[in-house]
C-alpha positions as a Python dict, from the first residue, in 0.01 Angstrom:
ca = {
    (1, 'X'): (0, 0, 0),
    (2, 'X'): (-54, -130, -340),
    (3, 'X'): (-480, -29, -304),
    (4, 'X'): (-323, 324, -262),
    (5, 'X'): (-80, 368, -533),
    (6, 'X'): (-387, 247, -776),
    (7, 'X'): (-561, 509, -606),
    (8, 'X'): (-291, 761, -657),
    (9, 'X'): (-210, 631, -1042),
    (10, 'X'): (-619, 714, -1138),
    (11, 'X'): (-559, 1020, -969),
    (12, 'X'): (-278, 1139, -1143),
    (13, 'X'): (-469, 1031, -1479),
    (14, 'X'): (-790, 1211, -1384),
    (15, 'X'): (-583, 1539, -1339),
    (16, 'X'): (-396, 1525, -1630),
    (17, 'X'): (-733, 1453, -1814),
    (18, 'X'): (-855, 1741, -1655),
    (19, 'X'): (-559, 1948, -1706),
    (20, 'X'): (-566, 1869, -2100),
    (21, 'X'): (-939, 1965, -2119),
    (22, 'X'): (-851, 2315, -1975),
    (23, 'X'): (-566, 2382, -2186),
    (24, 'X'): (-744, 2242, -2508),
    (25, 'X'): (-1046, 2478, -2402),
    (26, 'X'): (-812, 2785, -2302),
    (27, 'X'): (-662, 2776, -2660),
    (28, 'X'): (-774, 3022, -2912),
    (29, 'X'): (-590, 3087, -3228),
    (30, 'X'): (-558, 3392, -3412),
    (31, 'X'): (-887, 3600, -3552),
    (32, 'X'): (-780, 3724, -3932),
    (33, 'X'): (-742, 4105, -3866),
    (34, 'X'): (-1034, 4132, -4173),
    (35, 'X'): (-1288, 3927, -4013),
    (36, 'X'): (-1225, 4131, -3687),
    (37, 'X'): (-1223, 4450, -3825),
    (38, 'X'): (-1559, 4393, -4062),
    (39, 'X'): (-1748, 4281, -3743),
    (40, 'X'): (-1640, 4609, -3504),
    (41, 'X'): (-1506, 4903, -3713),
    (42, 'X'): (-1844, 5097, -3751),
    (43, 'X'): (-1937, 5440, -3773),
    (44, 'X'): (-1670, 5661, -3833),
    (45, 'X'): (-1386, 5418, -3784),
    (46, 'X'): (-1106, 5467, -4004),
    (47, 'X'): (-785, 5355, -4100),
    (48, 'X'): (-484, 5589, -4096),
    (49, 'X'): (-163, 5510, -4263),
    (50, 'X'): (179, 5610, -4091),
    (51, 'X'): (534, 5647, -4217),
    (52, 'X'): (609, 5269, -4143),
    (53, 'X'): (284, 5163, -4343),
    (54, 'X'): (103, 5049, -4060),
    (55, 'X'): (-271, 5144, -4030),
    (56, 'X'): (-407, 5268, -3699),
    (57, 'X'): (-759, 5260, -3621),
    (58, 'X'): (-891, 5599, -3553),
    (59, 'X'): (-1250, 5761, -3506),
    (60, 'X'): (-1280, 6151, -3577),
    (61, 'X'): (-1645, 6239, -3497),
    (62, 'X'): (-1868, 6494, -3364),
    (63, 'X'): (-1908, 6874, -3389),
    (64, 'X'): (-1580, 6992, -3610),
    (65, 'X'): (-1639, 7344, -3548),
    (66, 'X'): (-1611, 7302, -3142),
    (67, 'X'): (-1283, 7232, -2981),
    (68, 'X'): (-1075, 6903, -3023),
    (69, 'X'): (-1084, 6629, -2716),
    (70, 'X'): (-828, 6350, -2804),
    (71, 'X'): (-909, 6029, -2613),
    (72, 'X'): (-589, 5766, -2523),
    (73, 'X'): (-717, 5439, -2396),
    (74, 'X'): (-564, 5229, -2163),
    (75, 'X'): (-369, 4882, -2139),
    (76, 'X'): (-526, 4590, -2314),
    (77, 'X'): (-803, 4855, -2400),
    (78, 'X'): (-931, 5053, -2741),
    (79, 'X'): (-1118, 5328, -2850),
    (80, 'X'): (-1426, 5117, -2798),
    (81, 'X'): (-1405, 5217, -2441),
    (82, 'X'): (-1513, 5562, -2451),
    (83, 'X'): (-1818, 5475, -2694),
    (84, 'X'): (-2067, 5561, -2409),
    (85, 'X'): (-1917, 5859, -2328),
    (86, 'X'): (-1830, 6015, -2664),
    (87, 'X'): (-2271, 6029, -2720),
    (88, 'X'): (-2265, 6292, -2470),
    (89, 'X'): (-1969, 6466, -2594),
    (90, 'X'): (-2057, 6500, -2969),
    (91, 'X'): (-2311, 6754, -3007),
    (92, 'X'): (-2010, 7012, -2842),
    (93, 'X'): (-1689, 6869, -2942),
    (94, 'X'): (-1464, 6734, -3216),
    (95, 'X'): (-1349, 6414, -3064),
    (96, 'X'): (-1040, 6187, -3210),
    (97, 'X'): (-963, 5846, -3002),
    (98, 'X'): (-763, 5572, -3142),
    (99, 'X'): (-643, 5234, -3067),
    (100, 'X'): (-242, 5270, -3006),
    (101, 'X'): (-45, 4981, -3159),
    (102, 'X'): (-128, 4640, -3030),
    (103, 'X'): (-461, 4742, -2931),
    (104, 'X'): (-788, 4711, -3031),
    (105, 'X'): (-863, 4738, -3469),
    (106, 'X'): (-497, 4850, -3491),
    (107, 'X'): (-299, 4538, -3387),
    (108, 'X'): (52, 4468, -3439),
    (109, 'X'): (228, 4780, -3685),
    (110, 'X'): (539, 4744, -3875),
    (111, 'X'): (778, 4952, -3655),
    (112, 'X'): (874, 4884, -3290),
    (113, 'X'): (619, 5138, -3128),
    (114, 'X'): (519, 4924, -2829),
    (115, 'X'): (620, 5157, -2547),
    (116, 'X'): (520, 5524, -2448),
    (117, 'X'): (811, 5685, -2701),
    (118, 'X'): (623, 5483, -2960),
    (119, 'X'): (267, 5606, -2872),
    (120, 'X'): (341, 5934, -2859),
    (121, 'X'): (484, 5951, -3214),
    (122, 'X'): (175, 5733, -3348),
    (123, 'X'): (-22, 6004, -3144),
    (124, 'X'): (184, 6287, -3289),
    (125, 'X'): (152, 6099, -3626),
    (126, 'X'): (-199, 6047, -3687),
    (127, 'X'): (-303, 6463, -3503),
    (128, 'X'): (-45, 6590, -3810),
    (129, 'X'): (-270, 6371, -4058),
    (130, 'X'): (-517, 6510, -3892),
    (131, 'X'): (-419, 6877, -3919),
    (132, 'X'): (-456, 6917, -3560),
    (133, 'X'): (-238, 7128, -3368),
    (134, 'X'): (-430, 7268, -3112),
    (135, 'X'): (-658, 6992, -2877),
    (136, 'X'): (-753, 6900, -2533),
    (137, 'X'): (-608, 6575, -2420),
    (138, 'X'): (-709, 6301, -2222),
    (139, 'X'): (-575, 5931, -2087),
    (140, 'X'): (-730, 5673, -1912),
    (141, 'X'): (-524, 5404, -1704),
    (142, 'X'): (-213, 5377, -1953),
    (143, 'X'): (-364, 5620, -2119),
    (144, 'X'): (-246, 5879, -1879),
    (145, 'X'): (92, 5771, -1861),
    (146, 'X'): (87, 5825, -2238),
    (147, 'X'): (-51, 6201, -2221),
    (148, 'X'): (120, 6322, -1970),
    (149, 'X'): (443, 6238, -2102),
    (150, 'X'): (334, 6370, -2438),
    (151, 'X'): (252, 6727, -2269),
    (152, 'X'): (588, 6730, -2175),
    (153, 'X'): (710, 6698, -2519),
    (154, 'X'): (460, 6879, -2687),
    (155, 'X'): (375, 7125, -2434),
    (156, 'X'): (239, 7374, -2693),
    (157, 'X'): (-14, 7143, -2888),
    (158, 'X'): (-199, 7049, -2508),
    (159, 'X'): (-460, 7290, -2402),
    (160, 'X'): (-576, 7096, -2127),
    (161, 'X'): (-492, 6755, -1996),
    (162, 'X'): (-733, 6516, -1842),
    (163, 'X'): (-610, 6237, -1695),
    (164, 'X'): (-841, 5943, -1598),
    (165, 'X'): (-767, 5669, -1337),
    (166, 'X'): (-401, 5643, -1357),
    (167, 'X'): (-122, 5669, -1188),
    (168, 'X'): (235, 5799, -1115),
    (169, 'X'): (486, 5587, -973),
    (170, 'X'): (815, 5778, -865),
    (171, 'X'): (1024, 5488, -696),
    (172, 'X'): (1049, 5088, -716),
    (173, 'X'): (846, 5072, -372),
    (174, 'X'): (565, 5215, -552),
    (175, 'X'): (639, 4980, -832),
    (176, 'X'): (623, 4732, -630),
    (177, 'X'): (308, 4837, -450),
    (178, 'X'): (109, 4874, -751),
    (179, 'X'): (215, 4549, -923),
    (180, 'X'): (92, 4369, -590),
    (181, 'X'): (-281, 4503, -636),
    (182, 'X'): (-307, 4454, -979),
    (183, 'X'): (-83, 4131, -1034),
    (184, 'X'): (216, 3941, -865),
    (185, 'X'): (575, 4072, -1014),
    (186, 'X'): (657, 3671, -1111),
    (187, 'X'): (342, 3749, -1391),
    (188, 'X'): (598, 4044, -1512),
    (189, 'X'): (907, 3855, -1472),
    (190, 'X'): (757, 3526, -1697),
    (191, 'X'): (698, 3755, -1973),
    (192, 'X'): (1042, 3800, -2049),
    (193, 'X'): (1093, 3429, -2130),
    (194, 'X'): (1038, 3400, -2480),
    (195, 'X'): (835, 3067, -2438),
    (196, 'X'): (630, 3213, -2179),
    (197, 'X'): (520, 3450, -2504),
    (198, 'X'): (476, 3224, -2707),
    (199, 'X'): (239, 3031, -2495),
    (200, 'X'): (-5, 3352, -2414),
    (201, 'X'): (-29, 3395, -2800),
    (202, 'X'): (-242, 3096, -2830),
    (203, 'X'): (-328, 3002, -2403),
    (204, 'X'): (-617, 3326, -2419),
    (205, 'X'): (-931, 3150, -2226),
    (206, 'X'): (-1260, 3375, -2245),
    (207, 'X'): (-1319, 3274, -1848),
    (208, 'X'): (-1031, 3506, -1800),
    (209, 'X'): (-1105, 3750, -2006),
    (210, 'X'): (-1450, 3813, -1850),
    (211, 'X'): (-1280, 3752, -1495),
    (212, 'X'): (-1057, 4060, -1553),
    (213, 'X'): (-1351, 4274, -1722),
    (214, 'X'): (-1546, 4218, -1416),
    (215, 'X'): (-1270, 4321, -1189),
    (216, 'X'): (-1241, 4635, -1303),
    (217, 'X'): (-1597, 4804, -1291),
    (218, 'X'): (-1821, 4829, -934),
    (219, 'X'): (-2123, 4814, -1097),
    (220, 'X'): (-2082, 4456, -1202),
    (221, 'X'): (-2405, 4476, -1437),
    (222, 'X'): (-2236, 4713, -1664),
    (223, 'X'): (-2045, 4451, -1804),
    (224, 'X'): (-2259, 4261, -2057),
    (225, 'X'): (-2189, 3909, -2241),
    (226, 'X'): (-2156, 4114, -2527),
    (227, 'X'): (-1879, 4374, -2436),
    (228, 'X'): (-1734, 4038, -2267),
    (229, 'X'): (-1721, 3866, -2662),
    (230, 'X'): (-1624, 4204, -2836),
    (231, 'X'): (-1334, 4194, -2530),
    (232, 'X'): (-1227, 3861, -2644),
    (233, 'X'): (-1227, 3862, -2989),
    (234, 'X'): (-1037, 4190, -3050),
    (235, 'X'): (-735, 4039, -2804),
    (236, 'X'): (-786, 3708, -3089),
    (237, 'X'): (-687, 3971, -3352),
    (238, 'X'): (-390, 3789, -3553),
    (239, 'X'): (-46, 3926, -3382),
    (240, 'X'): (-251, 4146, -3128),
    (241, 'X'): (-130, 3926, -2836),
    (242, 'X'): (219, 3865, -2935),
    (243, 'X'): (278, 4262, -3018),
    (244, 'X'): (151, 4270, -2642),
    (245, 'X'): (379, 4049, -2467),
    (246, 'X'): (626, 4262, -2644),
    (247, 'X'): (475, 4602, -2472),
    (248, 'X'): (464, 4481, -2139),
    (249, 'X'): (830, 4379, -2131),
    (250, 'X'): (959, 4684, -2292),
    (251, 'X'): (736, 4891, -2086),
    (252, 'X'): (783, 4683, -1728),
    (253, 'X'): (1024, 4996, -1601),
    (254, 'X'): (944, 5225, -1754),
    (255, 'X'): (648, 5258, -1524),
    (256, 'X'): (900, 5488, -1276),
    (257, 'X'): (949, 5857, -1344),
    (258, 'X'): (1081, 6129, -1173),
    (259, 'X'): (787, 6359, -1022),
    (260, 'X'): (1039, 6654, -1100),
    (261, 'X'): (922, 6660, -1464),
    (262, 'X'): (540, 6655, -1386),
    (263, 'X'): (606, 7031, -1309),
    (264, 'X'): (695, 7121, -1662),
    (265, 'X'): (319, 7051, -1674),
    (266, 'X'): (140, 7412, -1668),
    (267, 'X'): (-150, 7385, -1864),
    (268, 'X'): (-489, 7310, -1678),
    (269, 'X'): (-473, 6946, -1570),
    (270, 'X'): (-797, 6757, -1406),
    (271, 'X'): (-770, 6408, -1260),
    (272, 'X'): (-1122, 6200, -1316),
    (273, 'X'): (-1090, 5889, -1058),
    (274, 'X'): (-1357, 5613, -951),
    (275, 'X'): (-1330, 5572, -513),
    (276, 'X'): (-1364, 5227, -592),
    (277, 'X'): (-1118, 5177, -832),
    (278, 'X'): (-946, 4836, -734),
    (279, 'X'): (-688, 4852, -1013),
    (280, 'X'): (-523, 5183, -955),
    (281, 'X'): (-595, 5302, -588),
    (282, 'X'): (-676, 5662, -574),
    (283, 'X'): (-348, 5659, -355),
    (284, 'X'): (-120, 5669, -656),
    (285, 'X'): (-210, 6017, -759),
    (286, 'X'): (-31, 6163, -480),
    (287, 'X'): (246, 6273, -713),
    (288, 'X'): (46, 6453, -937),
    (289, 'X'): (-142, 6663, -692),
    (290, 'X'): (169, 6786, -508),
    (291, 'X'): (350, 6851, -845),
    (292, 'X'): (108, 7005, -1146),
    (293, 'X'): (67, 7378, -1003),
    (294, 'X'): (-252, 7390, -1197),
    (295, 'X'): (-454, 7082, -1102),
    (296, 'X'): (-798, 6928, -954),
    (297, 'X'): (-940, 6606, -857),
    (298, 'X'): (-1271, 6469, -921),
    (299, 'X'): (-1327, 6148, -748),
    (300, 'X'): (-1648, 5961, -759),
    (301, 'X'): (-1842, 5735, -506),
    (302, 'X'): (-1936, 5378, -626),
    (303, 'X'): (-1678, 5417, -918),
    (304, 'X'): (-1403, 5190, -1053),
    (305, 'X'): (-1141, 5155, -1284),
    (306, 'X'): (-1365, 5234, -1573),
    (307, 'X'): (-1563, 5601, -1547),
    (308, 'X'): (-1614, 5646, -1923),
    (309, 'X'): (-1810, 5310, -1924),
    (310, 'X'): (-1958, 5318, -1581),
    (311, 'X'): (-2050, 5693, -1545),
    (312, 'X'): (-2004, 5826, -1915),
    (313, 'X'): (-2293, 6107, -1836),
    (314, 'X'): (-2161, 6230, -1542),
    (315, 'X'): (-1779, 6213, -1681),
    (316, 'X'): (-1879, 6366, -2013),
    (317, 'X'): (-2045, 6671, -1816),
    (318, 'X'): (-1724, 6699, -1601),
    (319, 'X'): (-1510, 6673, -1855),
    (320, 'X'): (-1747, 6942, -2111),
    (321, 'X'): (-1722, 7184, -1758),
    (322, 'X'): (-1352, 7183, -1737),
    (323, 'X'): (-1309, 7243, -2149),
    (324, 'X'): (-1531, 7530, -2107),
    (325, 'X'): (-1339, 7638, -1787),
    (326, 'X'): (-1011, 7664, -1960),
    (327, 'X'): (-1116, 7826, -2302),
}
């Protein structure tokens, strides 16, 4: 009896060592938002000052004469996401794409904007900078949930709306349906504790990180060591992962919308989905489908949650076709 409580005493120790050498290698503390932003903002990146003083990161490239394409990345994403795609897309097309607030080079802003209300008036911001009042408009993931809401609301600016492996969730079944493939509703319901929070802004392990990147293309070798470290360090970006907790909490039901208003929707709408998409099941686009009157799905064999990245040729051709379509 006493030979096994050693036993179970040394084991105890050994795990907590173990334990502590996780946690003190999980622990990452914030990335000054200068040294991130002079190792990725290249090329046309620019910074675009609101109302509230915040700067958003936004790229405006490509052929300004041709018609507009604005590009809405998804959760934890940024505008780095469409970077494959955008080469094809250039020679034809002015393209805009920006990182919404507590994403990517943009970070944490000065006003409470994490939540779709506040994305669409950074969005609506940044176009009236911009001059632009007239565009094509396209979402991926989050993304979607973004533009489709802000065709709604701005149903005269939106030529065309692309929406790009997202989804539409009408009722708390569905909620609950798509939180169990992507993660268990207890990971939702921890982020409201303030602690909980706290701990995520430092508790940001790059094993993770890389874990989730991989889950969300087929084509695993798409997803280099590199794009895994540019991944990581732009979610170290000082108040990035804070500003996040705060979106997914004040997002969490927000998630659930009435179909009904997807048929103010009357503009051309296209739906760009991977078969293989493990993330958002092709499943959840049901609602779309029955309710846009003017609508068409593209969905593509070997494909997951990422098309610009995985297939940015083929989706840069389909999404050139439909522009040209709906002139």
């Amino acid at each position: 009896m006493i030979e096994f409580k050693k036993i179970l005493k040394y084991f105890i120790f050994l795990l907590l060592i173990l334990l502590i050498f996780i946690l003190y290698n999980s622990i990452y503390f914030d990335i000054p938002k200068d040294i991130i932003i002079a190792k990725h903002a290249k090329g046309a990146s620019e910074f675009i000052e609101l109302e509230d003083e915040s700067l958003i990161h936004v790229r405006d490239e490509g052929n300004k004469d041709g018609d507009t394409l604005v590009l809405i990345h998804g959760f934890n994403g940024s505008l780095f996401n469409f970077e494959t795609m955008n080469e094809y897309l250039l020679k034809g097309f002015r393209v805009i794409s920006l990182d919404l607030p507590a994403h990517g080079l943009t970070g944490p802003v000065n006003s409470n904007y994490y939540s779709f209300d506040g994305f669409i008036k950074v969005i609506n911001e940044v176009l009236e900078i911009k001059n632009v009042n007239e565009f094509y408009l396209a979402g991926h993931s989050m993304g979607g949930r973004v533009v489709w809401n802000y065709t709604i609301e701005y149903p005269e600016k939106v030529r065309g709306l692309l929406i790009i492996g997202s989804a539409f969730l009408a009722n708390e079944q569905e909620y609950i349906e798509f939180q169990s493939d992507n993660a268990p509703p207890i990971a939702f319901k921890l982020l409201e504790i303030p602690f909980i929070r706290m701990l995520l802004g430092y508790v940001t392990p790059r094993f993770i990180v890389s874990q989730a990147a991989y889950q969300t293309v087929y084509n695993q070798n798409i997803m280099t060591e590199e794009l895994i470290d540019q991944f990581h360090e732009i979610i170290l970006l000082e108040g990035s992962r804070e500003a996040m907790g705060h979106l997914i909490v004040s997002t969490d039901k927000d998630f659930v919308a009435d179909p009904l208003l997807l048929q103010k929707i009357k503009i051309p709408t296209l739906i760009l989905h991977g078969d293989e998409d493990n993330l958002v099941d092709v499943r959840f686009n049901k609602h779309f489908l029955q309710n846009i009157p003017n609508i068409k799905l593209i969905s593509y064999p070997k494909v997951g949650h990422m098309p610009p990245m995985e297939i940015p040729e083929q989706l840069a051709f389909d999404i050139e076709f439909f522009i040209r379509a709906n002139k």
